[in-house]
RODO-2510 file (C-alpha; in nm, 4 decimals, decimal comma):
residues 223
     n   res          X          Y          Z
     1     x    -1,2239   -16,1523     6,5327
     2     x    -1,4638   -16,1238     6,8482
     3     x    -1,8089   -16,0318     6,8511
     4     x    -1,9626   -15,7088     7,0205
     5     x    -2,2387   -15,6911     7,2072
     6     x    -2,4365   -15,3776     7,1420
     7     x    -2,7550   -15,2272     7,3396
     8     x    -2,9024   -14,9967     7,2113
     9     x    -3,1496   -14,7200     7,3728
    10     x    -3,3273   -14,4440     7,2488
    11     x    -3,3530   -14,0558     7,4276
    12     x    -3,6434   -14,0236     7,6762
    13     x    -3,9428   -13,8500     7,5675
    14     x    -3,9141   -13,4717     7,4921
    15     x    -4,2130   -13,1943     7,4907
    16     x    -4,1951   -13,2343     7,0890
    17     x    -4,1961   -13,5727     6,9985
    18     x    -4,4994   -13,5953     7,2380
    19     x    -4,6469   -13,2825     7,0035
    20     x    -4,5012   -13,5104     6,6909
    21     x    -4,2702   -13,1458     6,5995
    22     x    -3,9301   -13,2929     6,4119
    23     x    -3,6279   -13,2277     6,6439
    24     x    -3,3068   -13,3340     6,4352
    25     x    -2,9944   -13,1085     6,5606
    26     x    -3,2129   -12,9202     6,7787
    27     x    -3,1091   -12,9487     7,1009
    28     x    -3,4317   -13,0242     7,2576
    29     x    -3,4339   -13,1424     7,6215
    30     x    -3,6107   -13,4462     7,8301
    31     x    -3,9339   -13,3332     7,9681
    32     x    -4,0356   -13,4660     8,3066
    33     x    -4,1801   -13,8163     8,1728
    34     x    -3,8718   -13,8384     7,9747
    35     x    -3,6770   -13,7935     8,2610
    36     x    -3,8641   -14,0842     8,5116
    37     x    -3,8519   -14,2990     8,1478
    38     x    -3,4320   -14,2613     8,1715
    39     x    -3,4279   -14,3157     8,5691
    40     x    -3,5993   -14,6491     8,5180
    41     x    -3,4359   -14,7498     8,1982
    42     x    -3,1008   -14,6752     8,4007
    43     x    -3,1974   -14,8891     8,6549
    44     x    -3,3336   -15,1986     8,4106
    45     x    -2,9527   -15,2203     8,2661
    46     x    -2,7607   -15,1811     8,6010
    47     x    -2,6518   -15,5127     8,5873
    48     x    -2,6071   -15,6071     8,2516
    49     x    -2,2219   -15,6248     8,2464
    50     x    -2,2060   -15,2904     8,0296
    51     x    -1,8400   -15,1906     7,9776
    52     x    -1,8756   -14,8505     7,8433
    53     x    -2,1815   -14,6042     7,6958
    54     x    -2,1419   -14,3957     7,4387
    55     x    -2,4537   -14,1622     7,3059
    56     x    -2,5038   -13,8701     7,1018
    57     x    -2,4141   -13,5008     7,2137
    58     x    -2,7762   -13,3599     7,1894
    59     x    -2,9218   -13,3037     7,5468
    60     x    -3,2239   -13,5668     7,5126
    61     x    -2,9632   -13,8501     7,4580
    62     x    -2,6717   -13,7142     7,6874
    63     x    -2,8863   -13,6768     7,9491
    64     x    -3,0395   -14,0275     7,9253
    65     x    -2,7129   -14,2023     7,8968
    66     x    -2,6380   -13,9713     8,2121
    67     x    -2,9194   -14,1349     8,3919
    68     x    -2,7526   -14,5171     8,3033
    69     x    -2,4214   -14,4100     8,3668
    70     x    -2,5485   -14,2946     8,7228
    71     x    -2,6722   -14,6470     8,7623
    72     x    -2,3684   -14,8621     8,6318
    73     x    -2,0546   -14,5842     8,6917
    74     x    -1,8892   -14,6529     8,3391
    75     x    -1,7418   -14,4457     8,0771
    76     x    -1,9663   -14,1969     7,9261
    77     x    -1,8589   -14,0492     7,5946
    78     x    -2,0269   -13,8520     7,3651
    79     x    -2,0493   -13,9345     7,0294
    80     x    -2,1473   -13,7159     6,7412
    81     x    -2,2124   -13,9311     6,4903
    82     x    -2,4930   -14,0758     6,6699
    83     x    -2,6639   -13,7390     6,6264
    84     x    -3,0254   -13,7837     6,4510
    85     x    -3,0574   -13,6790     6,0921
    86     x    -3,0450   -13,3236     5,9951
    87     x    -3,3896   -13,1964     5,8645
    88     x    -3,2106   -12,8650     5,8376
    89     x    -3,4295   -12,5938     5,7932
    90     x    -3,7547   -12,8672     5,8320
    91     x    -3,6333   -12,8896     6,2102
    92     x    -3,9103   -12,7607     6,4338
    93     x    -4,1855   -12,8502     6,2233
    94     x    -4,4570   -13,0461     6,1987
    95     x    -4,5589   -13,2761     5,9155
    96     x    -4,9210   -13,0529     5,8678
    97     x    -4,6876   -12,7340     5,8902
    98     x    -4,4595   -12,8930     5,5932
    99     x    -4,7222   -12,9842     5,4286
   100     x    -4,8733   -12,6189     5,4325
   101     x    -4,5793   -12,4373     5,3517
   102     x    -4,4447   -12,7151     5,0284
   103     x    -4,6294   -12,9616     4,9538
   104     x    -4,4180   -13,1191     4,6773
   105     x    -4,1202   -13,1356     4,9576
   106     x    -4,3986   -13,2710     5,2549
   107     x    -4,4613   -13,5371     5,0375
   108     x    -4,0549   -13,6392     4,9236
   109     x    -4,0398   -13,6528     5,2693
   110     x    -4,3143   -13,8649     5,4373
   111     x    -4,2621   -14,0966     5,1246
   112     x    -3,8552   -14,1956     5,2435
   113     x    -3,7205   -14,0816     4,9056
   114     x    -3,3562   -14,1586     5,0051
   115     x    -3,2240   -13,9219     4,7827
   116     x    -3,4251   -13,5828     4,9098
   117     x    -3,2234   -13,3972     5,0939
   118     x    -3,4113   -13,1015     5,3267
   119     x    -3,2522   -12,7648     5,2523
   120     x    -2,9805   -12,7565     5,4487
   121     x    -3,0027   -13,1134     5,5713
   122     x    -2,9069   -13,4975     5,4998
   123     x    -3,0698   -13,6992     5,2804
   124     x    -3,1837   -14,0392     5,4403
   125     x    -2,8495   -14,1704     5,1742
   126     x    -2,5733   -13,9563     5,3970
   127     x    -2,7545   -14,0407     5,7025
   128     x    -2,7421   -14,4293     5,6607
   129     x    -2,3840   -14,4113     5,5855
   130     x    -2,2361   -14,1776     5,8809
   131     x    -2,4951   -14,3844     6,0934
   132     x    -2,3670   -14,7063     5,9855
   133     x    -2,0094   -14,6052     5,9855
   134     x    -2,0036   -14,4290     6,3631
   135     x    -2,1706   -14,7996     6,5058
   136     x    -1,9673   -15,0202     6,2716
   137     x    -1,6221   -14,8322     6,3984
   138     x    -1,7269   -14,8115     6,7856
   139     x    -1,7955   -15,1937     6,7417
   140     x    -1,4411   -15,2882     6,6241
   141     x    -1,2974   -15,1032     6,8757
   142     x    -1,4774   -15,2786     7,1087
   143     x    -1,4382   -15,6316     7,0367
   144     x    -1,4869   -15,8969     7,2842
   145     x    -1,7227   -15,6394     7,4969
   146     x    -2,0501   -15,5015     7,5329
   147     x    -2,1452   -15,1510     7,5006
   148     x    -2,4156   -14,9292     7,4913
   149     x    -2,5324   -14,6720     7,2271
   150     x    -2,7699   -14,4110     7,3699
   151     x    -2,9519   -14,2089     7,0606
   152     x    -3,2480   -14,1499     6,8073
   153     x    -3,5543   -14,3035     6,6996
   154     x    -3,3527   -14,2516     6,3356
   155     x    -3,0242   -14,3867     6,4643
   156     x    -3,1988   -14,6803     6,5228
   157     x    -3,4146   -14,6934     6,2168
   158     x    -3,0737   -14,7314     5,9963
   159     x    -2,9781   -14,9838     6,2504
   160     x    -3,2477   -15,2332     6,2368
   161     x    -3,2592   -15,1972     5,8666
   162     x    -2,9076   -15,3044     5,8302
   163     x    -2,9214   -15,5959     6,0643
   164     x    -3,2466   -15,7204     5,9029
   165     x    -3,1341   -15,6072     5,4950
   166     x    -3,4565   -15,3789     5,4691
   167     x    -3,4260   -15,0850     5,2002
   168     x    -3,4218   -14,7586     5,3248
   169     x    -3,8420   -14,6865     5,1927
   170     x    -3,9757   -15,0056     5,3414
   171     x    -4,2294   -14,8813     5,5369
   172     x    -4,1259   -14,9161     5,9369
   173     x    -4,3278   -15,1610     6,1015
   174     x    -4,1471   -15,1531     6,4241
   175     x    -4,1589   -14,9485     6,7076
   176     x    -3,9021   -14,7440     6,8269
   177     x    -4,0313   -14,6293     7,1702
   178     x    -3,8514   -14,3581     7,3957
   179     x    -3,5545   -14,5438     7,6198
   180     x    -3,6818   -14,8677     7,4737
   181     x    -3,4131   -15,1107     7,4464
   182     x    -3,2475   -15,2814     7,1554
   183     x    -3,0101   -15,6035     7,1583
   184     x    -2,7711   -15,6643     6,8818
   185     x    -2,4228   -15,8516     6,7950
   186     x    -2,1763   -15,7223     6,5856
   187     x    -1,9380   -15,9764     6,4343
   188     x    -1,7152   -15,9187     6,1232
   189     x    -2,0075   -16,0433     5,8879
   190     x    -2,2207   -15,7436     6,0288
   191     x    -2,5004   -15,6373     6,2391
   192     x    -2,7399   -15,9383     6,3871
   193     x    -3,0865   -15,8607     6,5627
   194     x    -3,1083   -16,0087     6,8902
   195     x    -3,3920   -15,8730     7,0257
   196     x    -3,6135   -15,5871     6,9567
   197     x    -3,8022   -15,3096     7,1621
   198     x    -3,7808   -15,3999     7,4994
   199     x    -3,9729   -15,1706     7,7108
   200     x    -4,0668   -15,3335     8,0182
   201     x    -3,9187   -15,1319     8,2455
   202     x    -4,1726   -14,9028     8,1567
   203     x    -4,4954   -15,0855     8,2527
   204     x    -4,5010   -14,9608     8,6532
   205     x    -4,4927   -14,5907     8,4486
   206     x    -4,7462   -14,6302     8,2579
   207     x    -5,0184   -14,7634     8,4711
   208     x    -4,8958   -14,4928     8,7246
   209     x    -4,9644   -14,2553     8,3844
   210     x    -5,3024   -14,4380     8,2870
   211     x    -5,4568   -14,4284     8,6285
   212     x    -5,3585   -14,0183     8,6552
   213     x    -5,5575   -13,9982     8,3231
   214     x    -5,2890   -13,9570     8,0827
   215     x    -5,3096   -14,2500     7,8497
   216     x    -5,1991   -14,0888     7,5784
   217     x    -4,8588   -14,0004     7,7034
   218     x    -4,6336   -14,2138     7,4958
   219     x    -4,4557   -14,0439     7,2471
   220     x    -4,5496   -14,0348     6,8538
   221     x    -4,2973   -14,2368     6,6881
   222     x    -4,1332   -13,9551     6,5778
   223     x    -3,7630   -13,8292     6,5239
***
């Protein structure tokens, strides 16, 4: 059985993670950092010898594989089991709202307990698993290439957990930045971590960002 290599890359930033409001299903699109974040992620992975992308159906994702697809002229295909999790009726909110409105539920929440599941939403449980299962199946099909998987901050939570064997409440120590890149390999033993986080097509943004006297405009790590 071949390997598969897999890069992945989450959305460019949005108007709410940069207000740290939970997106989920909503269909939230790239603001205009988000969009200059995809351009130059695009242009990064020209060359990398991509053979096809697939990423999620919501806007923030389809529109930043858009951007590498514009750059490499592959086969784009949308994907919805890359969506993020469903926070059901917790989408649009932020974690002081929650925590306003129920604290009990706030607090199952920001604590990872993978069995709460937001009214009308996944629990972290049935997230893993149709996460897991959509990456696992695209990577068997794919044997002996390399493809990329544009998607979610929580996409590619469950994906770094299973590659490293963390639980799903260890607390997340690494950073999932908007179109940062992540390098795995996919072999018939499982996910391995190749490299983590790369974001250095990024830098020439952000000092163009800092100098303007927005510092602070990297996203919150959020969903």
């Amino acid at each position: 059985m071949l390997a598969t290599r897999l890069t992945f890359i989450r959305h460019g930033q949005t108007d709410w993670n940069h207000g740290g409001r939970i997106q989920g299903h909503l269909d939230i699109p790239l603001n205009a950092l988000g969009q200059q974040q995809a351009q130059r992620m695009g242009a990064a992975l020209a060359d990398n010898g991509i053979d096809v992308i697939y990423s999620s159906d919501l806007a923030r994702a389809w529109d930043t594989a858009k951007a590498l697809q514009a750059h490499t002229q592959i086969p784009l295909i949308a994907e919805q089991g890359l969506r993020e999790r469903s926070f059901g009726r917790l989408q649009g909110q932020t974690l002081e709202e929650m925590f306003a409105q129920d604290p009990v539920l706030a607090t199952a929440f920001q604590t990872r307990d993978p069995h709460y599941q937001p009214p009308e939403g996944e629990s972290m449980l049935e997230f893993r698993q149709r996460v897991l299962e959509t990456v696992y199946r695209l990577a068997q099909q794919h044997q002996g290439e390399h493809i990329a998987i544009v998607a979610h901050g929580g996409v590619l939570d469950m994906v770094y957990r299973d590659a490293v064997g963390l639980d799903l409440q260890a607390q997340r120590s690494w950073t999932i930045d908007n179109t940062s890149v992540h390098r795995l390999l996919w072999t018939s033993e499982g996910l391995r971590l190749l490299a983590w986080g790369d974001v250095s097509h990024l830098a020439e943004l952000a000092a163009m960002q800092a100098n303007s006297g927005a510092a602070d405009v990297m996203q919150k790590n959020y969903l």
